[in-house]
mmCIF file of the N, C-alpha and C atoms, coordinates in Angstrom:
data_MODEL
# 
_entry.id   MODEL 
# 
loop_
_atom_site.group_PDB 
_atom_site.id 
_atom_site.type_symbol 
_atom_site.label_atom_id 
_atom_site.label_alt_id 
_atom_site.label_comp_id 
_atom_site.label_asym_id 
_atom_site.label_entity_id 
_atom_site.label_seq_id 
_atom_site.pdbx_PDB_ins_code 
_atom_site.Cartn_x 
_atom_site.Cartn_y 
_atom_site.Cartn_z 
_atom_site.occupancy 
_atom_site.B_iso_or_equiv 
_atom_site.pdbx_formal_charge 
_atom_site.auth_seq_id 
_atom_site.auth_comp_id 
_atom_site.auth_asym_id 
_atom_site.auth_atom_id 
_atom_site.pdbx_PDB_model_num 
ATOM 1   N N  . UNK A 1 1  ? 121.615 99.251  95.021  1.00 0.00 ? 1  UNK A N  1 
ATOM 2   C CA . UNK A 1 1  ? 120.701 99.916  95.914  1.00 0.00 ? 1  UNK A CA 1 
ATOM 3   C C  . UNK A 1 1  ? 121.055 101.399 95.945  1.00 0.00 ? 1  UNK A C  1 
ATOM 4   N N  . UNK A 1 2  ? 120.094 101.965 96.084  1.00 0.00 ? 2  UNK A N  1 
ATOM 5   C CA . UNK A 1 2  ? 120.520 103.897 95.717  1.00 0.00 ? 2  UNK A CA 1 
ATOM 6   C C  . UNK A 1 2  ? 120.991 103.881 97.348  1.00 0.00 ? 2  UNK A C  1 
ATOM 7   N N  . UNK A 1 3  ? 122.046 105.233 97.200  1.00 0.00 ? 3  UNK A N  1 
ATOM 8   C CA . UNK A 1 3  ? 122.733 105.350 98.980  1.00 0.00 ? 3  UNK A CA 1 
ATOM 9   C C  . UNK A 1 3  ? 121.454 105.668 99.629  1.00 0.00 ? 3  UNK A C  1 
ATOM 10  N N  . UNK A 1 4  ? 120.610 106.727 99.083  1.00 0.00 ? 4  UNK A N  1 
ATOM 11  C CA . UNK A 1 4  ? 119.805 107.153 100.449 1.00 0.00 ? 4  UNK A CA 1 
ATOM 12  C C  . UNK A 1 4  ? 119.083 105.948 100.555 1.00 0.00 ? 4  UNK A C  1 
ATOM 13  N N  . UNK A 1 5  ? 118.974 104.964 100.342 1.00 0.00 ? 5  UNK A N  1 
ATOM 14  C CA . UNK A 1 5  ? 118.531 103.492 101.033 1.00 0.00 ? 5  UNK A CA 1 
ATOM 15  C C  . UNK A 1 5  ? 119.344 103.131 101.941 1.00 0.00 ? 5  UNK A C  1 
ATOM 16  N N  . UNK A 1 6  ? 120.145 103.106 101.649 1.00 0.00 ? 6  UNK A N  1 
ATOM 17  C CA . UNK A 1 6  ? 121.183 101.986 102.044 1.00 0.00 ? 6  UNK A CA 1 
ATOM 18  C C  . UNK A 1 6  ? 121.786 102.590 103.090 1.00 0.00 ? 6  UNK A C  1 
ATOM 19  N N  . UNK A 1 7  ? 121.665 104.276 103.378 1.00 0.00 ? 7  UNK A N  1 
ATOM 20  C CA . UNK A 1 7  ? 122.210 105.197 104.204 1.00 0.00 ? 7  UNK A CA 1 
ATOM 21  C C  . UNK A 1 7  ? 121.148 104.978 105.414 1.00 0.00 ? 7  UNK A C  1 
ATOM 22  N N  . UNK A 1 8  ? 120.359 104.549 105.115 1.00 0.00 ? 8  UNK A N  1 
ATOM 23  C CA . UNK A 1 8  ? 118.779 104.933 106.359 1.00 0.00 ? 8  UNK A CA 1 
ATOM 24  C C  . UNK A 1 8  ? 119.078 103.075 107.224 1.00 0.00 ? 8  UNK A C  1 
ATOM 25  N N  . UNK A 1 9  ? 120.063 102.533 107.095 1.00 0.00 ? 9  UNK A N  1 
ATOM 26  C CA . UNK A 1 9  ? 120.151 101.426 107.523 1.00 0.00 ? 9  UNK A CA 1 
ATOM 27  C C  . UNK A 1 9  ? 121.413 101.474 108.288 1.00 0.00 ? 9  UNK A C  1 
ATOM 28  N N  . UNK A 1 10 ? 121.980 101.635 109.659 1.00 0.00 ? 10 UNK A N  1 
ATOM 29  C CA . UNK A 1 10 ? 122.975 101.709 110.191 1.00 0.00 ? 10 UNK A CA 1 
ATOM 30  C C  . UNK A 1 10 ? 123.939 100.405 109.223 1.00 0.00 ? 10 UNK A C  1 
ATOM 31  N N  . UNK A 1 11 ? 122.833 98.878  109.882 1.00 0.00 ? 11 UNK A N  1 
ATOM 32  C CA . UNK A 1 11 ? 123.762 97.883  109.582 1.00 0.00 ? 11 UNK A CA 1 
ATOM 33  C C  . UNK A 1 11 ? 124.252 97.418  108.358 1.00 0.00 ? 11 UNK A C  1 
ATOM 34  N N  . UNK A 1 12 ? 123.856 98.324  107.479 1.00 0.00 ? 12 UNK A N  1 
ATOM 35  C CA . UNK A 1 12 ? 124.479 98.092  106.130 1.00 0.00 ? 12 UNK A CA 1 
ATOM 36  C C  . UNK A 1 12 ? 125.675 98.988  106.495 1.00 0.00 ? 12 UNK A C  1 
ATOM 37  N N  . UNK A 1 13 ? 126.430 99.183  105.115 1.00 0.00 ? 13 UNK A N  1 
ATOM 38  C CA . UNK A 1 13 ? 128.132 99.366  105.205 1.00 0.00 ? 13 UNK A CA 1 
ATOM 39  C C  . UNK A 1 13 ? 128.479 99.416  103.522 1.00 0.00 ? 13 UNK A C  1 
ATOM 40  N N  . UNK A 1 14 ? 128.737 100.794 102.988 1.00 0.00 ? 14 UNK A N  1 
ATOM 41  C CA . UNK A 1 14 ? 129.432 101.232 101.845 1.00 0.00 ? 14 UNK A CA 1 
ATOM 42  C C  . UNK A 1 14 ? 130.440 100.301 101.577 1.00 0.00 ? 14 UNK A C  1 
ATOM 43  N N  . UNK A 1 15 ? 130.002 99.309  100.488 1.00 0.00 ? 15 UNK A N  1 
ATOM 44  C CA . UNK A 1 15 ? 131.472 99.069  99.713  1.00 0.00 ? 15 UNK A CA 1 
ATOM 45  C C  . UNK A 1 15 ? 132.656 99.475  98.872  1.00 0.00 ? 15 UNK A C  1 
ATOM 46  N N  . UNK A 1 16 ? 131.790 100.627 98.397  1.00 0.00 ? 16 UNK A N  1 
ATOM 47  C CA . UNK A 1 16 ? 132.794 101.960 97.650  1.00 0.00 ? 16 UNK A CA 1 
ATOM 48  C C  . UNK A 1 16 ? 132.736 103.121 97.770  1.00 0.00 ? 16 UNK A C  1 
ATOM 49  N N  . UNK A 1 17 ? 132.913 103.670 96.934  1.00 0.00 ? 17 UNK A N  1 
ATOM 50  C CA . UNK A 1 17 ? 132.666 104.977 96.637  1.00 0.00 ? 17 UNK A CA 1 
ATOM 51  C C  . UNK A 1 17 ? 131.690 105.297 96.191  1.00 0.00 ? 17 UNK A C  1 
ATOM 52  N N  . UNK A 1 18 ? 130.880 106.802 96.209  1.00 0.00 ? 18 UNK A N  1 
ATOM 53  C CA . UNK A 1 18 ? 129.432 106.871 94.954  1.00 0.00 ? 18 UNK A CA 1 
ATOM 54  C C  . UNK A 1 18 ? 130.676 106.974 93.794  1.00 0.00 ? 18 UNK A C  1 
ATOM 55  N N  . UNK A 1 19 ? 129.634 106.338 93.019  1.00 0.00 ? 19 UNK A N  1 
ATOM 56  C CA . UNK A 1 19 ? 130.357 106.662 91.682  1.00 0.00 ? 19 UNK A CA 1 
ATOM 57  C C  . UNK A 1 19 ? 129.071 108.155 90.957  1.00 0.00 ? 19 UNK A C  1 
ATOM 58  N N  . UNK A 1 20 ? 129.822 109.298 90.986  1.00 0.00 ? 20 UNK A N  1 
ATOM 59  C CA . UNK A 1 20 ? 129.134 110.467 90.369  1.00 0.00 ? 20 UNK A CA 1 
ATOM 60  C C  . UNK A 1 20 ? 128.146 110.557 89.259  1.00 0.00 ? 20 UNK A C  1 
ATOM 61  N N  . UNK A 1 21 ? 128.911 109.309 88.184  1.00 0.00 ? 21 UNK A N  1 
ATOM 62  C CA . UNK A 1 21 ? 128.744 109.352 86.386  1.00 0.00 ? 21 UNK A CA 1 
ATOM 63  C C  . UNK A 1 21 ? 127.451 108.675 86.953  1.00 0.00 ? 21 UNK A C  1 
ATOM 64  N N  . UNK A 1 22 ? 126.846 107.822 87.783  1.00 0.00 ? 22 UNK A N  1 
ATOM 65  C CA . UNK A 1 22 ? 125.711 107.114 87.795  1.00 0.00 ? 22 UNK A CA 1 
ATOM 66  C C  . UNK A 1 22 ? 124.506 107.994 88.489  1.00 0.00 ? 22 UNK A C  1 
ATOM 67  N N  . UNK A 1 23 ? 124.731 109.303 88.956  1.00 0.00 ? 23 UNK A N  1 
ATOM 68  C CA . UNK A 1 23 ? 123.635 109.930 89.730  1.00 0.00 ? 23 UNK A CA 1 
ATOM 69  C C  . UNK A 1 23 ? 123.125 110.455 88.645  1.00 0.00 ? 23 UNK A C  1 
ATOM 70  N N  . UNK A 1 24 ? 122.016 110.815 88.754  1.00 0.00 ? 24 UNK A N  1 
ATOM 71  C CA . UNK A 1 24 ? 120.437 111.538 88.080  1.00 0.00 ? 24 UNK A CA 1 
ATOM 72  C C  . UNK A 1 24 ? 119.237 112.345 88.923  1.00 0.00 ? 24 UNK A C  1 
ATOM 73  N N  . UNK A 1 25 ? 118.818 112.810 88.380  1.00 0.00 ? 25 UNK A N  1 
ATOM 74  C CA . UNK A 1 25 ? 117.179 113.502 88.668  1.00 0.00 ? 25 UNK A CA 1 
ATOM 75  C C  . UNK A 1 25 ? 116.636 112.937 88.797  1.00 0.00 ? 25 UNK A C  1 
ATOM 76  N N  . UNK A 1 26 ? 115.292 112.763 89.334  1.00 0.00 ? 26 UNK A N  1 
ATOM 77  C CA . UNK A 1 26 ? 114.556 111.840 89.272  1.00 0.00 ? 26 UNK A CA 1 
ATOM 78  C C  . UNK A 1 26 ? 113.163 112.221 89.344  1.00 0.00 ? 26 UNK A C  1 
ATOM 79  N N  . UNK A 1 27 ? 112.028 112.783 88.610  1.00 0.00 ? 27 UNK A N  1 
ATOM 80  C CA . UNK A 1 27 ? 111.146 113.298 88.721  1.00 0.00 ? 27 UNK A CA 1 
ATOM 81  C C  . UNK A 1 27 ? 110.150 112.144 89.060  1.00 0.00 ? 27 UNK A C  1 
ATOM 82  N N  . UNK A 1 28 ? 108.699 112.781 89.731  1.00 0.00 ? 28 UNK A N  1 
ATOM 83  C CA . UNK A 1 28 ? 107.959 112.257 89.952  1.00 0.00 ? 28 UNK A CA 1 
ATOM 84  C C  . UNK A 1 28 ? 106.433 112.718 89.409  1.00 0.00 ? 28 UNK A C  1 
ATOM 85  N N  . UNK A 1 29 ? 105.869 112.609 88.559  1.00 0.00 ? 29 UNK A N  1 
ATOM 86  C CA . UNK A 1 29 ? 104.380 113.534 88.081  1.00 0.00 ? 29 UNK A CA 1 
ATOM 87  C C  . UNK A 1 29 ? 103.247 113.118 88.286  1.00 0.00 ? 29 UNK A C  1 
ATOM 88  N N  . UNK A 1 30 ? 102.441 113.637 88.329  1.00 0.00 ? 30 UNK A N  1 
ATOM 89  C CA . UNK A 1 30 ? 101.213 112.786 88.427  1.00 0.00 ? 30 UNK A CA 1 
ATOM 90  C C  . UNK A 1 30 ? 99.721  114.492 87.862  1.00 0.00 ? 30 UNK A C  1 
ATOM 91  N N  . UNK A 1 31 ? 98.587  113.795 87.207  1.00 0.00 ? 31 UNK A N  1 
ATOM 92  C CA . UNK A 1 31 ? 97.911  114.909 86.685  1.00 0.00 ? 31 UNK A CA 1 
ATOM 93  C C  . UNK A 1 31 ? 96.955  115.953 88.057  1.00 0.00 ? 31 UNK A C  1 
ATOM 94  N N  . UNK A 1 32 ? 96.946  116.982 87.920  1.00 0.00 ? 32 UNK A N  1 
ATOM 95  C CA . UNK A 1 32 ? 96.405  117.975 89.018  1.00 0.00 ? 32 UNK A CA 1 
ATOM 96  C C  . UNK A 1 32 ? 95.258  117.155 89.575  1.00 0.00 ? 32 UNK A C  1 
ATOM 97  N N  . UNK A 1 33 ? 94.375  116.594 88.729  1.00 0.00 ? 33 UNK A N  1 
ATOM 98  C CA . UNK A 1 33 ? 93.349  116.128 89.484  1.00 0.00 ? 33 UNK A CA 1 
ATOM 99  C C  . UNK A 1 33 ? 93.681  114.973 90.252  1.00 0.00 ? 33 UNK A C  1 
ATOM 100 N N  . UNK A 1 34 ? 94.408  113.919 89.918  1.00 0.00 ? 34 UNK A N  1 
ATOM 101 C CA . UNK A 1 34 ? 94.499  112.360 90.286  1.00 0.00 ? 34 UNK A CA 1 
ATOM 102 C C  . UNK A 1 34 ? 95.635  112.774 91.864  1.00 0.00 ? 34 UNK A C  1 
ATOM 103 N N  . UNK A 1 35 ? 96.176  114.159 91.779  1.00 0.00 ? 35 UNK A N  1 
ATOM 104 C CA . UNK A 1 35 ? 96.897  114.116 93.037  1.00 0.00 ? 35 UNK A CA 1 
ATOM 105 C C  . UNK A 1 35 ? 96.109  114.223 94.493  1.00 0.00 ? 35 UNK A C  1 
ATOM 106 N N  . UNK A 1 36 ? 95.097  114.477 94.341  1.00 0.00 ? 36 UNK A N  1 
ATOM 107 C CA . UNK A 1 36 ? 93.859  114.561 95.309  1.00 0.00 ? 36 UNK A CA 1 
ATOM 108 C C  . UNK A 1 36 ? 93.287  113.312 95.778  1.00 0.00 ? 36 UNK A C  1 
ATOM 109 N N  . UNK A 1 37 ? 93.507  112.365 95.041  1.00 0.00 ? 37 UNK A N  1 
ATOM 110 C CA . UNK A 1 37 ? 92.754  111.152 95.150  1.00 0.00 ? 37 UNK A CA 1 
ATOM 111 C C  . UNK A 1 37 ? 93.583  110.435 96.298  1.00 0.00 ? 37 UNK A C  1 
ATOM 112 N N  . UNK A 1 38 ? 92.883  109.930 97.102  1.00 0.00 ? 38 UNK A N  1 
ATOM 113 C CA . UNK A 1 38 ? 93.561  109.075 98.556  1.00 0.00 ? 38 UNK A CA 1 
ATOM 114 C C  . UNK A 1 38 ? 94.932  108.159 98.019  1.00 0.00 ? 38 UNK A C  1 
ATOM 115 N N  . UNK A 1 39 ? 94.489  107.137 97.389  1.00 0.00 ? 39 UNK A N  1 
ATOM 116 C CA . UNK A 1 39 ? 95.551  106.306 96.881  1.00 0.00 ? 39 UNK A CA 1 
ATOM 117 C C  . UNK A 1 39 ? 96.447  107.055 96.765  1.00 0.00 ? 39 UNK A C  1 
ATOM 118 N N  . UNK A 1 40 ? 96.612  108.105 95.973  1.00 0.00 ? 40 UNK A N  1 
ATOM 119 C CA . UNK A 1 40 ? 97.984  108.975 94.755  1.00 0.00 ? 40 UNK A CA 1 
ATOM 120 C C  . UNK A 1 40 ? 98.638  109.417 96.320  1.00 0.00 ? 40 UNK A C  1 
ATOM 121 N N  . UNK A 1 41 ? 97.718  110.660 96.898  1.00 0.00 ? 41 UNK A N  1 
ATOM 122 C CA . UNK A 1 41 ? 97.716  111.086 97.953  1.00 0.00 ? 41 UNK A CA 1 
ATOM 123 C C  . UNK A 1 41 ? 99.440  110.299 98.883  1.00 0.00 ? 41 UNK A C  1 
ATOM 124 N N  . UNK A 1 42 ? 98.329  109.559 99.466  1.00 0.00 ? 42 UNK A N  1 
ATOM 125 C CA . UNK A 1 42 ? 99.224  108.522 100.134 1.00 0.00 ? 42 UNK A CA 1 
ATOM 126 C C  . UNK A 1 42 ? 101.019 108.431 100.093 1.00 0.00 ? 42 UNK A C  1 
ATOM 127 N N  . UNK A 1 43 ? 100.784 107.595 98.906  1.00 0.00 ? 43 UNK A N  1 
ATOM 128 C CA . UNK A 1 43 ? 101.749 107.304 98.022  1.00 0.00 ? 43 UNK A CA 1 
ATOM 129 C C  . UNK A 1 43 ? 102.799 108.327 98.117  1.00 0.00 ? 43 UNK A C  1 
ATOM 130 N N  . UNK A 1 44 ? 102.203 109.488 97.595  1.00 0.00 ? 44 UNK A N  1 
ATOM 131 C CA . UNK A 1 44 ? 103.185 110.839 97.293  1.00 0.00 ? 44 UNK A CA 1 
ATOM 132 C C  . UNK A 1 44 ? 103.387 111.545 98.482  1.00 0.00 ? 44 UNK A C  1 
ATOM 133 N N  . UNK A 1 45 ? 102.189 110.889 99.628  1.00 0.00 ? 45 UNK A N  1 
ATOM 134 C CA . UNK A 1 45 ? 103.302 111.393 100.765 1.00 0.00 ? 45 UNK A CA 1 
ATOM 135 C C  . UNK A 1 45 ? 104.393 110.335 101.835 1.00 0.00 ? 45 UNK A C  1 
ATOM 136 N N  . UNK A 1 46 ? 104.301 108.946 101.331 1.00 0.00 ? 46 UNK A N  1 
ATOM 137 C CA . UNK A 1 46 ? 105.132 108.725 101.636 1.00 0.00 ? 46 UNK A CA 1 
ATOM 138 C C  . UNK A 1 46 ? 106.630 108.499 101.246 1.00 0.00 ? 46 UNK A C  1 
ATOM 139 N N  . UNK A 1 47 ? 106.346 108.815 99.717  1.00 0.00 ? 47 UNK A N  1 
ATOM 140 C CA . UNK A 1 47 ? 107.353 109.123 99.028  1.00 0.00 ? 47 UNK A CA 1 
ATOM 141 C C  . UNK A 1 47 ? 108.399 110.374 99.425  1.00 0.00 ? 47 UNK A C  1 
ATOM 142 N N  . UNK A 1 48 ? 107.715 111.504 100.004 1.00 0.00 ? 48 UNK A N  1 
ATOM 143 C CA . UNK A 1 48 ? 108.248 112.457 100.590 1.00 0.00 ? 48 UNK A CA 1 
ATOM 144 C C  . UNK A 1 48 ? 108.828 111.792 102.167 1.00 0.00 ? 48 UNK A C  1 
ATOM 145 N N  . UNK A 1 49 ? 108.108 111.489 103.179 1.00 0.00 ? 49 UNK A N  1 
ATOM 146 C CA . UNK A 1 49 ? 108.840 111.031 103.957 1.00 0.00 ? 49 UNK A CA 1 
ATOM 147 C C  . UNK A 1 49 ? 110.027 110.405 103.592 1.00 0.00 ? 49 UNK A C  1 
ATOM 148 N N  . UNK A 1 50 ? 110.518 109.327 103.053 1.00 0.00 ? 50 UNK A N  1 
ATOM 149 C CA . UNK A 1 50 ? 111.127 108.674 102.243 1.00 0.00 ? 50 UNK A CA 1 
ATOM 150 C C  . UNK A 1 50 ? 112.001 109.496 102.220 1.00 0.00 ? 50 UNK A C  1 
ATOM 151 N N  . UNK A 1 51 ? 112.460 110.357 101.560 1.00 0.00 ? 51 UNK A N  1 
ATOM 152 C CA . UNK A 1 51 ? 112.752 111.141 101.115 1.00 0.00 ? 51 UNK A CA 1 
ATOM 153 C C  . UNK A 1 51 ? 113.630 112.264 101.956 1.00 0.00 ? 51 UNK A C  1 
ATOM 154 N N  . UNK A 1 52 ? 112.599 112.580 103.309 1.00 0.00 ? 52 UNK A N  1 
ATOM 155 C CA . UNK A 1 52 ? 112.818 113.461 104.475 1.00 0.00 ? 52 UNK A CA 1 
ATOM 156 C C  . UNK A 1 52 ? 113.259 114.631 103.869 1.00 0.00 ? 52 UNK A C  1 
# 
């Protein structure tokens, strides 16, 4: 489970350490027009909440 999941849950509880070698970028794209569309919309803003 990625930490910022697992961080947004008091009653969970770190079993280790992050391990560094496993973090990444993580892009998200979508085309200029289709970001307008309600569905995409949505999505990409709750992905941002998510996110905070």
């Amino acid at each position: 489970m990625p930490t910022f999941v697992g961080d947004a849950y008091a009653e969970l509880e770190r079993a280790g350490p992050i391990v560094d070698e496993l973090g990444h970028d993580q892009w998200l794209v979508t085309h200029n027009e289709d970001r307008h569309l309600a569905e995409v919309r949505r999505a990409l803003d709750r992905i941002v909440e998510a996110f905070g």
